[in-house]
C-alpha positions in Angstrom: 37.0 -19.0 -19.1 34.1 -21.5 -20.3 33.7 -24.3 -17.9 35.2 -27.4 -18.9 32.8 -29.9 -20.8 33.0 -33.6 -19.0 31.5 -36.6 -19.8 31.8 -39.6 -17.3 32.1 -43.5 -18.2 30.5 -46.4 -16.0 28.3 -43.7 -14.5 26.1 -46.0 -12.5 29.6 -47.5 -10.6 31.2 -46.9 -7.6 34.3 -44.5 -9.5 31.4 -43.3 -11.8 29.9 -41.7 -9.0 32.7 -40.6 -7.6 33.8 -38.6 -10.7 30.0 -37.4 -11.3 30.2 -35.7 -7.8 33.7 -34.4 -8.4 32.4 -32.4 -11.9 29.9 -31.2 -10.0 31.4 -30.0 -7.3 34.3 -28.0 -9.4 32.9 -24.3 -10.7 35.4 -24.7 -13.8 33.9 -28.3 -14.5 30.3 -28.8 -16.4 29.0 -32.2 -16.4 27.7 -33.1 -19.8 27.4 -36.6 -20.7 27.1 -39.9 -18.5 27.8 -43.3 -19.9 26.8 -46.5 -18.7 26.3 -50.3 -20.3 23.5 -51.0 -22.5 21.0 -52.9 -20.4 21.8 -51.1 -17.2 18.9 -50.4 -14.8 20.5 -46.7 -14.8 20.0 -45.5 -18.5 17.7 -43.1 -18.5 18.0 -41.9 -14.7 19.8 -38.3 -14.4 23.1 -38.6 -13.6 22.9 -36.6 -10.1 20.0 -38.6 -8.6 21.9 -40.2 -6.5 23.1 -37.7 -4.9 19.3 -35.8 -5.2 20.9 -33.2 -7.5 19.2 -33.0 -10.8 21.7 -32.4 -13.5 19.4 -32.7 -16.8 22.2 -34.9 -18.1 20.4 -38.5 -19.1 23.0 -41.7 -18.6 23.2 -43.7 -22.2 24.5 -45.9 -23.6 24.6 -44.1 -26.9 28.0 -43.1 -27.4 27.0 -40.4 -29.6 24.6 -38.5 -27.5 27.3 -39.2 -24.2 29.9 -37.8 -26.2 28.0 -35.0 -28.3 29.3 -31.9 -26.0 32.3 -32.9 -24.4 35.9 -31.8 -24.7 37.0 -34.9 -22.6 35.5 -38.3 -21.8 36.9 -39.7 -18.0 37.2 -43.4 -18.4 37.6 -46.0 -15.5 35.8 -48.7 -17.1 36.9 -52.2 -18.2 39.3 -52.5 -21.6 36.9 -53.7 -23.9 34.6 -50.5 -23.3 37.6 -48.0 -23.2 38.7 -48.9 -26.6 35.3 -49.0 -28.2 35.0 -45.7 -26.1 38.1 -44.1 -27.7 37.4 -45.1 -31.1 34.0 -42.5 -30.6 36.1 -40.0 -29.1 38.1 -39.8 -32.1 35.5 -39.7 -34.4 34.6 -36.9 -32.4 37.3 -35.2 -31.3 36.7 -35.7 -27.7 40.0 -36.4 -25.5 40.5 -38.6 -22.6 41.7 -39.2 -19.5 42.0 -43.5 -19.0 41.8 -44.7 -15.3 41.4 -48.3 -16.4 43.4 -51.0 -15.3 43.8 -54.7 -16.6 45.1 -53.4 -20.1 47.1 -55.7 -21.9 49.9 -54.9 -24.4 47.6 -54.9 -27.8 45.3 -52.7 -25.6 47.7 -50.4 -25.1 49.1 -50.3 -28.5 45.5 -49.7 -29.5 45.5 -46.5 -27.0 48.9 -45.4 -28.5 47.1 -45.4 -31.8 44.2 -43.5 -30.9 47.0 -40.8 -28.8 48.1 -39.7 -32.7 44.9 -37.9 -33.2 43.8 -37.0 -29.4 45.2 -36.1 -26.4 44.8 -38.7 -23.7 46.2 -38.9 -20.2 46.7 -42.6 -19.3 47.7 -43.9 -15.7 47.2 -47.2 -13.4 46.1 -44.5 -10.8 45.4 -41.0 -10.7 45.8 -40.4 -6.8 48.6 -37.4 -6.8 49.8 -39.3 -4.1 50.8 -42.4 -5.9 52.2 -40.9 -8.6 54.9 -38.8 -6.2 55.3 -42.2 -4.6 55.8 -43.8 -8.1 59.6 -41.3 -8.0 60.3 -42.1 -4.5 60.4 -45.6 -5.4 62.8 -45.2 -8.4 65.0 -43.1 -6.2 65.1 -45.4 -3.2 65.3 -48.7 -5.7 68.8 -46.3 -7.2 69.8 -45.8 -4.1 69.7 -49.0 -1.9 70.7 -51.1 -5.4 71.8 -55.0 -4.3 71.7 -56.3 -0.6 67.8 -55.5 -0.5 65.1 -57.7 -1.8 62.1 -55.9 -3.2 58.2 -56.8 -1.7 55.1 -55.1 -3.2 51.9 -56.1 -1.2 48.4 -54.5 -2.8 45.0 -54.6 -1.2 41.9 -54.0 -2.5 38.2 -54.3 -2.1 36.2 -58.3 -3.1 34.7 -56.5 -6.5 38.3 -56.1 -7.9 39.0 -58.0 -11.0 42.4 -58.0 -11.9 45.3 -58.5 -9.7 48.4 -57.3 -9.3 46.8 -54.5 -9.4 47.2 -52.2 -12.2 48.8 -49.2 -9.4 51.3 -52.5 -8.2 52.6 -53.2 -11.8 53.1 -50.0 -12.0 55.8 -49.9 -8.7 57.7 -53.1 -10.1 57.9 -51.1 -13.2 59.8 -47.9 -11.8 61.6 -49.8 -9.2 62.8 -52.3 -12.3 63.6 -49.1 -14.6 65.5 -47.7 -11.8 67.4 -50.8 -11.4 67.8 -51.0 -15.4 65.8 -53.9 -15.5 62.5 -54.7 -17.2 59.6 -56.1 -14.7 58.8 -59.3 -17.2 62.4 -60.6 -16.5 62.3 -60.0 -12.2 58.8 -60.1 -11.5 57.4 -63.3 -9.3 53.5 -63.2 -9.3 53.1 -66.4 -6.5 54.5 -68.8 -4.4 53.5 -71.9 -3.0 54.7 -75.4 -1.8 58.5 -75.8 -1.6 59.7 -72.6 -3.5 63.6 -72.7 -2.1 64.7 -69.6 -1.5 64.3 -66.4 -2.6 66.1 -65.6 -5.6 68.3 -62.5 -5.4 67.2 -60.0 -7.8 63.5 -60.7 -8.1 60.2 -58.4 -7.3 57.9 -60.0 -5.3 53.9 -59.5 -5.4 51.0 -60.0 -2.5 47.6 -59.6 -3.4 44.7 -59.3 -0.8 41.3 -58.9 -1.8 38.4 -58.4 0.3 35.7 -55.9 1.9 35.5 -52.1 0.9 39.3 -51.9 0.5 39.7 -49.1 -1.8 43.2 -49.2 -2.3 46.4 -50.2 -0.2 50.0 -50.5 -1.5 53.5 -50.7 0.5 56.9 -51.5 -1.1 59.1 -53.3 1.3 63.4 -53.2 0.7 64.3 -55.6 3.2 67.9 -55.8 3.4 70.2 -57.1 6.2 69.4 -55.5 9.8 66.8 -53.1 8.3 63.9 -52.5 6.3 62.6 -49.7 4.5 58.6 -49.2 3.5 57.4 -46.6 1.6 53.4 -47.2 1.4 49.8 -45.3 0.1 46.7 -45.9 1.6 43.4 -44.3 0.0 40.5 -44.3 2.1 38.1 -42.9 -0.1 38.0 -42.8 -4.1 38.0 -39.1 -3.9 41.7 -38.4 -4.8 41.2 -40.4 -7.9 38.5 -38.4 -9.2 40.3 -35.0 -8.2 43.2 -36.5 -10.0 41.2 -36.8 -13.1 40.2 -33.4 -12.9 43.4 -32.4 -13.1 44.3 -34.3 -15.7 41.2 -33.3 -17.4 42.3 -29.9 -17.0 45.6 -30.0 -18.7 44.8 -31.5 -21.6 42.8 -28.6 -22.8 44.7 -27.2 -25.5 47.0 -29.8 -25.5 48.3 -31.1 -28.8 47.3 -34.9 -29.6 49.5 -37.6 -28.0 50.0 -39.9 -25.1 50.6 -38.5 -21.0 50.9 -39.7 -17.9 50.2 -38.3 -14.7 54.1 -37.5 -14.3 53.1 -34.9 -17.1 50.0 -33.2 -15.7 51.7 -33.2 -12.2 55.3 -31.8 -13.7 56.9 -34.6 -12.3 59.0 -34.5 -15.1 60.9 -31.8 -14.7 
């Protein structure tokens, strides 16, 4: 079988990297095209120096010569860039797999668009991990129903942002859909000063940032006389990238539309 054709976005950042050195590292997975901001200090560097591996793959910020032998473009940039990177893909034919967070409703209506003529895989976090977590949360939040009020506390690393995190919105969604409720009508994004007390019913969010966090999030039921935790902790960006790959992977041959990680992972069924 041919290797599959990757090209990376945001190739000169931390996830960039990350991803770069995942493609190379898989012998079904051929690294051709690294993207980066126009006006980086990168462009022009080969992609594997820092890792002293030559590739012969050139980071740009040409879109077209990025994009000009790929099957699938790995994206884990900023929202702005994704959708101007989409709107190449699909004048190219070139799927995607979307690791960026901070999208807001019109983004994602823009991505839904864009799903009718390629296939994309799009999820707040691509760790396997999270997304089996993502179902353990809508089974416990069925489960335990009234009597428990729901926490979600996120970490992450000084660089980041947006918070909640993207990975945190998306446990207050499941546990909300679990519940039957939507996250916009529960969800309570601070507290401060003389907040009385907690209203029954509501989703609570903590957000920590600082250091090299790379990603920490616990889900709290507290309910009377106990209190149940079910939490992820990544200490290295590595099961993101391998989770692209795999996502990567199962869109070859897939017909155009819109996935989720639930899909490449069968968590559907």
């Amino acid at each position: 079988m041919a290797a599959l054709k990757i090209a990376v976005a945001g190739s000169s950042g931390r996830m960039g990297r990350m991803l770069i050195e995942a493609v190379l590292g898989a012998d079904d997975c051929r690294l051709t095209g690294a993207l980066d901001l126009s006006g980086s200090p990168a462009l022009g560097q080969d992609a594997g120096a820092f890792l002293g591996r030559p590739t012969g793959v050139a980071i740009t910020a040409e879109l077209h010569a990025g994009l000009a032998d790929a099957d699938v473009l790995i994206d884990f940039t900023r929202p702005e860039g994704t959708l101007a990177h989409l709107a190449m893909c699909r004048e190219r034919g070139v799927n995607a797999v979307i690791g960026t967070t901070g999208l807001s409703d019109a983004h994602k209506a823009q991505i839904a668009g864009h799903a009718a003529a390629l296939a994309i895989v799009m999820a707040p976090n691509m760790s396997v991990g999270v997304n089996v977590m993502l179902k353990l949360l809508a089974q416990a939040a069925r489960s335990l129903g009234e009597g428990y009020d729901i926490e979600i506390i996120e970490a992450h690393h000084r660089h980041k942002v947006d918070a909640p995190s993207g990975t945190a919105l998306a446990m207050g969604e499941a546990v909300a859909a679990a519940q039957g409720r939507t996250l916009a009508d529960c969800a309570v994004y601070a507290r401060e000063g003389h907040t009385g007390e907690r209203q029954p019913g509501t989703i609570g969010f903590a957000t920590v940032r600082g250091g090299d966090i790379v990603g920490d999030h616990l889900v709290m039921f507290a309910g009377t006389g106990e209190r149940i935790e079910i939490a992820h902790r990544s200490s290295s960006r590595a099961n993101y990238a391998q989770g692209s790959l795999r996502a990567a992977r199962f869109l070859a041959g897939r017909a155009p539309g819109l996935y989720g990680m639930d899909d490449v992972l069968g968590l559907n069924r």
